[in-house]
N, C-alpha and C positions, 0 to 999 in steps of 0.2 A: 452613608455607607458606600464604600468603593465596591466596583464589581469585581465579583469574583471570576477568578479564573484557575485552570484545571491545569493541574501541573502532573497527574499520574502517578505511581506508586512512590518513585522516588522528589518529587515538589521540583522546584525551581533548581536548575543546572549552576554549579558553580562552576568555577575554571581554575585548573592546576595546571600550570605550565612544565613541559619533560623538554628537556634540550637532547639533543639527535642522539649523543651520545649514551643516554640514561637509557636503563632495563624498561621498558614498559610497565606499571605499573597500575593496581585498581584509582579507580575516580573517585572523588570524595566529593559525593552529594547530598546538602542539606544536613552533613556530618554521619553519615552514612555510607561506608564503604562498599563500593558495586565492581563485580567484574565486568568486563566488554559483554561478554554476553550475557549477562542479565541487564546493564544497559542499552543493548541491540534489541533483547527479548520484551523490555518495557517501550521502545521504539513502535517495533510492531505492531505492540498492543493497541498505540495509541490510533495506530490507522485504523485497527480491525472495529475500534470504539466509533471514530469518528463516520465509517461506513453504516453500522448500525442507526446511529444518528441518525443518518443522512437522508435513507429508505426507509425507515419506521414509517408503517401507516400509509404508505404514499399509492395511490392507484396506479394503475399498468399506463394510460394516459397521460399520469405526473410524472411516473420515470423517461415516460418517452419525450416529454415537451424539450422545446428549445427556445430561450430566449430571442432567439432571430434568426433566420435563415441556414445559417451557417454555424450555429453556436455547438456544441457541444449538450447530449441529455445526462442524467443524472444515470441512467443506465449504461450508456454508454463508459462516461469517467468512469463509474465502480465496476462496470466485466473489465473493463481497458488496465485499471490498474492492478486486479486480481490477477488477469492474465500476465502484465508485467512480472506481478512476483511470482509465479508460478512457473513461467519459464527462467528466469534468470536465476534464481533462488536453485532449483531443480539443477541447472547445467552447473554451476558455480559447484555444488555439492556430488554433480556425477549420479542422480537420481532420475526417477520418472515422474514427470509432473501429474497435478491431479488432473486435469483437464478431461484426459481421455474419458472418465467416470461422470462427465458433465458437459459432455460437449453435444452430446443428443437431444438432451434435457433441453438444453438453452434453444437446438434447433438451429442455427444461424447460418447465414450463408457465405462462409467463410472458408478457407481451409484449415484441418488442425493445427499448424504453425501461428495462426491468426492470433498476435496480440493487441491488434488496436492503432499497432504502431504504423506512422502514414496514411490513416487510414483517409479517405475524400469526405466532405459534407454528406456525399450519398451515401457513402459505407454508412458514416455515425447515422443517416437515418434507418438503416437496416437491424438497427440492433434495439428489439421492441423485447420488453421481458414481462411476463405473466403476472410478476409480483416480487415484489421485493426479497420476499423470502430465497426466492433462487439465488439472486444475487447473494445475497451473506449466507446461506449454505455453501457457496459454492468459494467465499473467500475465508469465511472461517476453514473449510477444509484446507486451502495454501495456506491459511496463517496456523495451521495446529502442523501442519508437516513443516513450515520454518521456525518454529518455535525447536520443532523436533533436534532441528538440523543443529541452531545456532546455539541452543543451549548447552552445550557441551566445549562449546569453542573456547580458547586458550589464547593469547594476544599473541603468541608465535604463528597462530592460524591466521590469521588475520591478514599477513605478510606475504601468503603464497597468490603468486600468481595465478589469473584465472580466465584470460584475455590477452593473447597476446596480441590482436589485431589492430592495440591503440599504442601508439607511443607518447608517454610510456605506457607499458602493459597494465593494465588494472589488476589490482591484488583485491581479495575476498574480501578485504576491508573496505575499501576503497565501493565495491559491487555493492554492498549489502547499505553501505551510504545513501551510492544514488539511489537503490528499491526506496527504502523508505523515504526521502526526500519526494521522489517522484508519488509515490502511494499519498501523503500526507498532503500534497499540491493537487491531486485530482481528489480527494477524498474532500478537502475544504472548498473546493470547486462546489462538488457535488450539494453539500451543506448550503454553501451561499445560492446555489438555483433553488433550494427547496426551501428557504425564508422567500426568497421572492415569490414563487407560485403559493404559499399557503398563505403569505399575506395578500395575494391576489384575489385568492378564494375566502379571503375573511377570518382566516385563522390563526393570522399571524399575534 
């Protein structure tokens, strides 16, 4: 029997090719017609899933470990990427991020701008969390307000400009790409340290 694998609400992505010229049009997966954002919105999901995975179960100890000196903790990637989408998500949209409602809670010795980003081997070891539950409290809250945001978006929204500081300028499309990209690469970070440490401890 082949292993299985998790393809999320809509299964395995096919590819419709649009030439520059054509109207934008929904995607057709698995024969299943989806808008952008309901294919953004099942994107999301899949990080907020892969997070949950990640911290199940895991002691305050286990989120803090680090494979080596230098390596990045499991708590670390998952505030690091919450934080990501929480700010970028947040500006992109013209909103206030959840952060402020969670930033006490976590304790950390950061400033409120703090995403993680640049941060030195000694910052990532500064960032010790109680229990995993904070962490996905505190990312399901960014992932229920960018559900909020994106589920309404239209492929004409997609288009608008949102950064002009990159040539070329990033458009809302283009933003919402890299969040989840970026989320979905620290988030199976996250997963891959926590098979190591539980087959360490015999659980695997």
């Amino acid at each position: 029997m082949s292993a299985a694998c998790h393809h999320g609400l809509f299964g395995t992505p096919g590819i419709q090719r649009v030439d520059r010229d054509e109207a934008p049009r929904s995607v057709r997966i698995n024969y299943i017609l989806v808008t952008s954002a309901e294919l953004l919105t099942d994107a999301f999901g899949r990080v907020q899933e892969t997070v949950h995975e990640a911290v199940d179960g895991l002691s305050a100890a286990q989120l803090a470990a680090r494979l080596d000196d230098d390596a990045n903790s499991i708590a670390w990637l998952c505030w690091h990427l919450a934080r990501v989408q929480d700010d970028h998500v947040a500006a992109a949209f013209a909103v206030e991020q959840v952060w402020p409602g969670f930033m006490e809670r976590f304790g950390l010795p950061f400033g409120p701008g703090a995403t993680g980003y640049g941060h030195s081997s000694a910052q990532v070891a500064l960032v010790r969390i109680s229990s995993g539950d904070l962490l996905t409290s505190y990312h399901d809250a960014v992932h229920e307000q960018t559900v909020a945001l994106v589920s309404g978006l239209t492929d004409a929204d997609l288009s608008r400009v949102v950064d002009e500081r990159w040539d070329p300028p990033v458009t809302l499309g283009v933003r919402l790409v890299s969040v989840i990209s970026d989320g979905l690469q620290h988030a199976g970070q996250a997963a891959f340290i926590r098979g190591i440490l539980l087959r360490s401890a015999g659980r695997g």
